[in-house]
N, C-alpha and C positions, 0 to 999 in steps of 0.2 A: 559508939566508941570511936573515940578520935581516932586517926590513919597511925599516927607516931603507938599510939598505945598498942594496937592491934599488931606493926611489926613487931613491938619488945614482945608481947605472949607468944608470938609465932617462934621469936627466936628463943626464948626460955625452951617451948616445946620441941625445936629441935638439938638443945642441947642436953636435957634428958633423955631426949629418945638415944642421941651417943651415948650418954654414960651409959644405958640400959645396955646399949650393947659390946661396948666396953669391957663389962663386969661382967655380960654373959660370956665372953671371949677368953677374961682372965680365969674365969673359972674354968670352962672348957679346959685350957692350957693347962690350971692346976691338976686337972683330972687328967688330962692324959701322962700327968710328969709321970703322977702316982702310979698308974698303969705299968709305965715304962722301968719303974723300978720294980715292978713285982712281978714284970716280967724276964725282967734282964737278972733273978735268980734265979729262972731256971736251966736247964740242958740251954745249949747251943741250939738246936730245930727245933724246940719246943718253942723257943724264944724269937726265932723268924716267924715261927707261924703265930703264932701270939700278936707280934706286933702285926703282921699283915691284918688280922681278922677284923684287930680292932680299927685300923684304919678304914676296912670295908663298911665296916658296922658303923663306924662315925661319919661316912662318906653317904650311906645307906640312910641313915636315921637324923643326918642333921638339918637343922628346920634354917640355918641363916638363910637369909635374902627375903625371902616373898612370907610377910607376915601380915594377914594370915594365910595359910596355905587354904586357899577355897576350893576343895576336892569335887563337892556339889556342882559348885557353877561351872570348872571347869569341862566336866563330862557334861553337866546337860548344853553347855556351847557348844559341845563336837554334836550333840543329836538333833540340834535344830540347825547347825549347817546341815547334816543330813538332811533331815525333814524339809529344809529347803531346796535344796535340791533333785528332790526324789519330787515335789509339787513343781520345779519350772519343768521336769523332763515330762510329766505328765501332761501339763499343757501345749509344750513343743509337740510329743505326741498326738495330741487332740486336734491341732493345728494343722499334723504335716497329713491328717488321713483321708484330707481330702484330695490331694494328691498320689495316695496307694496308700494302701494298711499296710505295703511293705515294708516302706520306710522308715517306720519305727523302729521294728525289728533289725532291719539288715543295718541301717547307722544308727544304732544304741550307741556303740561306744561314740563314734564321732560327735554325738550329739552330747552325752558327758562329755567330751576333749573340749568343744567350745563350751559350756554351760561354766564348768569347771572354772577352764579361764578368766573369760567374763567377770565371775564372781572373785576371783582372786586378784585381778585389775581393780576392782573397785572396790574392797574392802581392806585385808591385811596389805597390798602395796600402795594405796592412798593414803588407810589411814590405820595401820598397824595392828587392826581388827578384823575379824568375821563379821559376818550379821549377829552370829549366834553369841559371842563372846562379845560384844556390842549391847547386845540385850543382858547379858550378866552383869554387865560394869567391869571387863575387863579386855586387856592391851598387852599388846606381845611388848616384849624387853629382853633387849641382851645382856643374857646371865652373865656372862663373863665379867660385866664389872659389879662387883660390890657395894657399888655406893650408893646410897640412900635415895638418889634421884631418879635411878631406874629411865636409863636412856633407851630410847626406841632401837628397835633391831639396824642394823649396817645393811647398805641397798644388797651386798654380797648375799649373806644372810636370806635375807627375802625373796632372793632372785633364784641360790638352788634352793628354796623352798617351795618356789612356785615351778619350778624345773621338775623337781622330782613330787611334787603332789599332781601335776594336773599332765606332763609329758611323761614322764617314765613310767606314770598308772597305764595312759594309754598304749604304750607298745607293751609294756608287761599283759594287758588286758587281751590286745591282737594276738600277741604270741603263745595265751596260752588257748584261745578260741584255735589258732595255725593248728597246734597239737592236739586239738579235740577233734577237729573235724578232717585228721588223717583216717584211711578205711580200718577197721579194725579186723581185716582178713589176717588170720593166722599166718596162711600158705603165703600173703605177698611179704614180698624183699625187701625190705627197709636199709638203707646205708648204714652201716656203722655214727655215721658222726650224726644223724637223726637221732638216735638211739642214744649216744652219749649226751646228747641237747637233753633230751627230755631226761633223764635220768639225772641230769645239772638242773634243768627246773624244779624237778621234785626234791632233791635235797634243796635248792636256796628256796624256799618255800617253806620245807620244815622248818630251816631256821630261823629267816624270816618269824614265823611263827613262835616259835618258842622264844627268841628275844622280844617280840612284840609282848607276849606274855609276863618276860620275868621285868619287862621295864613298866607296864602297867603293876604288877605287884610293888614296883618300889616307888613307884608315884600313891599308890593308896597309902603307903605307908611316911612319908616325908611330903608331898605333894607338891614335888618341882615340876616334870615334866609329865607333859602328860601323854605323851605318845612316844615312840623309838625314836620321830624324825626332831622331836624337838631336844631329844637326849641328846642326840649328835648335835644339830647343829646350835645348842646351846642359846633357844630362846626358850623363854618363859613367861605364864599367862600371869600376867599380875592387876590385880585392881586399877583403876582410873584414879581415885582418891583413898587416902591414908582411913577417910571416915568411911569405910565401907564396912556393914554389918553381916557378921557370921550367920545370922538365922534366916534359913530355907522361910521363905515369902509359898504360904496357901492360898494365896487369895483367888488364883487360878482355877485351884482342884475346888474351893470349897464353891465356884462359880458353879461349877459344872453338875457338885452334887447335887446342887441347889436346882437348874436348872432338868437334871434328870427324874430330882423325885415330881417336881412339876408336869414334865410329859407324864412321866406315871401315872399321877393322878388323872391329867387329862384322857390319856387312854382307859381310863376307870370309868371315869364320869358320863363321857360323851356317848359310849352306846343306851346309859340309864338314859340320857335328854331325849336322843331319838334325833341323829341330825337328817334325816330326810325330812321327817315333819317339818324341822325350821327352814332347809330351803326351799321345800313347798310354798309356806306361808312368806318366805320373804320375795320368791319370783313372782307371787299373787300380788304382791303388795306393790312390788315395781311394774309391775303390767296397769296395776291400775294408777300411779303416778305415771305412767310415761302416758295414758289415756287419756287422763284429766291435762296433762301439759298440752299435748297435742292437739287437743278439744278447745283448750279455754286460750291457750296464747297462738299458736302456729294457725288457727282456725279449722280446724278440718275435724268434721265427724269422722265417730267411731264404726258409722256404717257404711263411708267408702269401701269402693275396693281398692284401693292404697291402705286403707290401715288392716282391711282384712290380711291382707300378701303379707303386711309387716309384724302381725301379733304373733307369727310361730318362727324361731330360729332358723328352720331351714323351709320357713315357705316357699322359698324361690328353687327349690329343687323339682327335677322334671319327673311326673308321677309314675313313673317307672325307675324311679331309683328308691331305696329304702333310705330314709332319712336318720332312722338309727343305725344301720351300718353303714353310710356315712359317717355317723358324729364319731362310732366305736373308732373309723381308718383315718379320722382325721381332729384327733380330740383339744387340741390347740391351732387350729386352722385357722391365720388371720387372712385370709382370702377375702374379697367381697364378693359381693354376690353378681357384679358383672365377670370378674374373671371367673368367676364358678361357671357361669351360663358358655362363655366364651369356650371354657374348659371342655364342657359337655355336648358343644356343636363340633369338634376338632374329633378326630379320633385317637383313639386309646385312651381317651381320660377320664380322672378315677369316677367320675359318674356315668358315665355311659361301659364301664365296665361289669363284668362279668358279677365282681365281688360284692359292688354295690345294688344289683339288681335285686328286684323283687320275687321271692321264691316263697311260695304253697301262700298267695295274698290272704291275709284277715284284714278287715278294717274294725276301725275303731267307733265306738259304740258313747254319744250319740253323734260326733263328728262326721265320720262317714270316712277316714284318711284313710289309705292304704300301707299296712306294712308286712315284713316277715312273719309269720308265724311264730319263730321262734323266739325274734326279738321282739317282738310285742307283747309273748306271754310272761317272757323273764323281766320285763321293765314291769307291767303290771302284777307280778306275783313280790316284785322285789319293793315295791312300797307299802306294801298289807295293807290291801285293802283301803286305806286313804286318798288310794286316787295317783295316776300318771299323767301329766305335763303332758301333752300331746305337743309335738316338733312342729308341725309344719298349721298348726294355730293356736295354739296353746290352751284350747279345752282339757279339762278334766277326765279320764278315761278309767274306768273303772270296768267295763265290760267292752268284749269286742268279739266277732261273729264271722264266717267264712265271707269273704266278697263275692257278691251276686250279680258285678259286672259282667261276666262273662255266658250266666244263662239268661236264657231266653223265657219268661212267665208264658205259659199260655193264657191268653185271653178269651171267655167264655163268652158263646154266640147266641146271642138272642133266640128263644124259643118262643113259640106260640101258635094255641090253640085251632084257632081257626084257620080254615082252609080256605088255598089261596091255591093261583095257578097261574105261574109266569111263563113264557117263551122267550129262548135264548138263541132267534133266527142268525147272529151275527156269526155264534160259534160252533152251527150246525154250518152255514157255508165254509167257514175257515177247516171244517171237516170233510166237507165235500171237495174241495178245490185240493187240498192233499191226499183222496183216496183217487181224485185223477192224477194227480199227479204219479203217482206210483204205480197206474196202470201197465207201464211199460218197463217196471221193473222185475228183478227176478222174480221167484215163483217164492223162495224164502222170506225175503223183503216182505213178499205183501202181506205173506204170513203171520210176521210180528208186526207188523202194523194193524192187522186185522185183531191179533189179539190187543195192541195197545189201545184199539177202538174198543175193545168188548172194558177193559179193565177203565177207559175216560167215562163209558156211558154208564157203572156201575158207579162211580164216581160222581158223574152227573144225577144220579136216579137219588141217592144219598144226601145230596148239598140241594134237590127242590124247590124244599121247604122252605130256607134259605133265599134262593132267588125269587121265590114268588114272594115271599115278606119285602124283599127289596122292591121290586118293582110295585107293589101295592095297590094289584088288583083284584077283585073280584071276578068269582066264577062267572056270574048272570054278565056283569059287560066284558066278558070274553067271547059271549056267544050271542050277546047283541051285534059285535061288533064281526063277529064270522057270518051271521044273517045277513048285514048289509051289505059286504063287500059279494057274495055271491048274486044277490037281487042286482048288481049292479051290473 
């Protein structure tokens, strides 16, 4: 369409839209004549109150200016300014608690006073909107004029707007925190003009309250303003363009139902799969791609001990610590495994602690690892039966057994038949040379010594057998050998 044609439809269009209202106007007028003559027969105070009602009620109920009156968008813009709001102080929060957890709490308000601000700089005083009324399609406008172009509010206007939303919230907010946290002792003496403050709070409060009420009732009903501050000071939420459509937009909710019965299902489905099974089979599956990679391109077999240390998660942990409480205190740990080791040469840290130690050890069956008892049984009872990933190599564990580190096997001593007969002259001297020794000790001393000779030779008489299979002689060349040295 040519430019010249496009302005004459524009301008047809807006001189229907006058006559429309025009003719809505002369009717009005006609209606109120009529009024006015049915009222002005009756009584004199019937007749004052008559016309006043109906002025209220035309004042109350008349729709000029903001057409269409968008009741919808307007309230859901005041709840996503909230909702926005309520999400930056969350994150300000999140922010300052590294600093103290106190600080949230003790400058709450302060932190709404700037938030507040901020956001009223940058939205309705830049650019005559909210976020939330932005995302509606709609722009504040100074009601006071009439006329069809709907001019942006006056810098006045916007200025005690952002005055009394974002400073007078805050000392009304401090002031009435002051009167909450006076003592509530019966018996103390409160001044008289404390006493009159708060009893002036609590009434402009009620009223406060009951005109915030009855000016929301008259906004659902006409849908000029839509709060007390914008009754006063005479701005109103009005569309961006003329072509703005009445019908409430689901496309939001029908996301979400959408998106809800989905988890549902999922949460249905996924116990029927069995997802332990599947990350069983897919850490199998990456152990043995990261094998074959390491194998076929980086060159290095699978039976170094570099890929041994490297096939289990927490191989690099020192065997006094428990590798699954570990993973339990540190279950997103991007640590490597130099600062881990680093960690656990230092003292106090979380692997050479108390919490990560090894208590009542089992190891694992056929690996041989060592862990807790208790977290050993509950990882292998919690995969039924299919087998546990073992941490620190990644074998299969399906059984596992007290650890036998700590006793000692006796080992059984060769027995045999034949008779044999050693002498052990080294350790009958080293028995003689200490029972001189102690000749010149007490009379007790020698005592127990003499018994700890009766209790070595019984000892000795016992383990014989023993020595003479060690030394591996025969009777007859013991007694060859005691004939010669005598002859000699």
């Amino acid at each position: 369409m040519p430019t010249a044609d496009f302005a004459a439809a524009q301008q047809r269009l807006a001189n229907r839209r006058r006559q429309r209202v025009a003719e809505n106007r002369a009717r009005e007028d006609a209606h109120r004549a009529a009024q006015a003559v049915t009222l002005s027969s009756l009584p004199r105070p019937l007749s004052r109150l008559g016309s006043l009602g109906n002025s209220l009620w035309d004042g109350v109920k008349g729709r000029e200016g903001t057409h269409p009156a968008f009741r919808v968008g307007q309230i859901d813009a005041e709840l996503l300014d909230e909702e926005l709001l309520d999400l930056l102080k969350g994150q300000v929060g999140e922010g300052l608690k590294y600093y103290g957890s106190h600080l949230r709490d003790e400058y709450s308000a302060e932190i709404l006073l700037a938030l507040r601000a901020i956001l009223f700089k940058l939205t309705i005083w830049d650019h005559n909107a909210s976020y939330g009324a932005s995302l509606q399609g709609l722009r504040y406008t100074d009601a006071r004029d009439n006329s069809l172009a709907r001019p942006p509010p006056k810098s006045w206007q916007k200025g005690l707007y952002g005055l009394l939303t974002v400073g007078c919230r805050y000392g009304w907010t401090k002031w009435e925190d002051y009167l909450l946290s006076r003592p509530d002792d019966p018996d103390a003496m409160e001044s008289p003009i404390m006493q009159q403050l708060s009893r002036l709070t609590t009434t402009l409060s009620n009223i406060h309250s009951l005109a915030a009420m009855s000016s929301f009732l008259v906004f659902l009903t006409n849908g000029r303003y839509r709060t007390l501050l914008d009754r006063v000071l005479r701005l109103r939420l009005t569309p961006t363009s003329h072509a703005t459509s009445r019908e409430v937009s689901f496309e939001y909710l029908n996301r979400q139902l959408v998106w809800h019965a989905f988890t549902e299902f999922l949460l249905f489905l996924l116990p029927l799969v069995g997802i332990s099974r599947w990350r069983r089979i897919l850490s199998r599956t990456w152990r043995k791609i990261r094998t074959f990679v390491t194998k076929s391109i980086l060159g290095r077999t699978p039976d170094s001990t570099e890929e041994d240390t490297s096939l289990g998660e927490y191989g690099y942990l020192p065997e006094r610590t428990c590798a699954i409480c570990y993973q339990d205190q540190n279950p997103s740990s991007g640590t490597s495994e130099t600062e881990i080791m680093a960690q656990s040469s230092g003292a106090g840290g979380v692997i050479g602690s108390a919490a990560t130690d090894i208590t009542n050890p089992y190891e694992t069956i056929p690996c041989g690892h060592v862990y807790c008892y208790v977290c050993l049984v509950q990882r292998i009872e919690g995969e039924e039966g299919q087998g546990w990933t073992c941490l620190r190599c990644g074998d299969m564990v399906k059984e596992c057994r007290p650890w036998a580190g700590d006793v000692l096997e006796e080992v059984p001593r060769p027995t045999s038949n034949g008779k044999t007969v050693g002498f052990a002259s080294e350790h009958f001297d080293a028995d003689s040379e200490e029972r001189s020794d102690l000749q010149g000790s007490k009379p007790d001393v020698v005592q127990r010594s003499a018994t700890s000779e009766g209790a070595d030779s019984e000892a000795e008489e016992s383990d014989v057998s023993y020595r003479k299979h060690d030394l591996g002689l025969d009777e007859s060349e013991e007694w060859a050998k005691a004939s010669n040295a005598s002859s000699e």
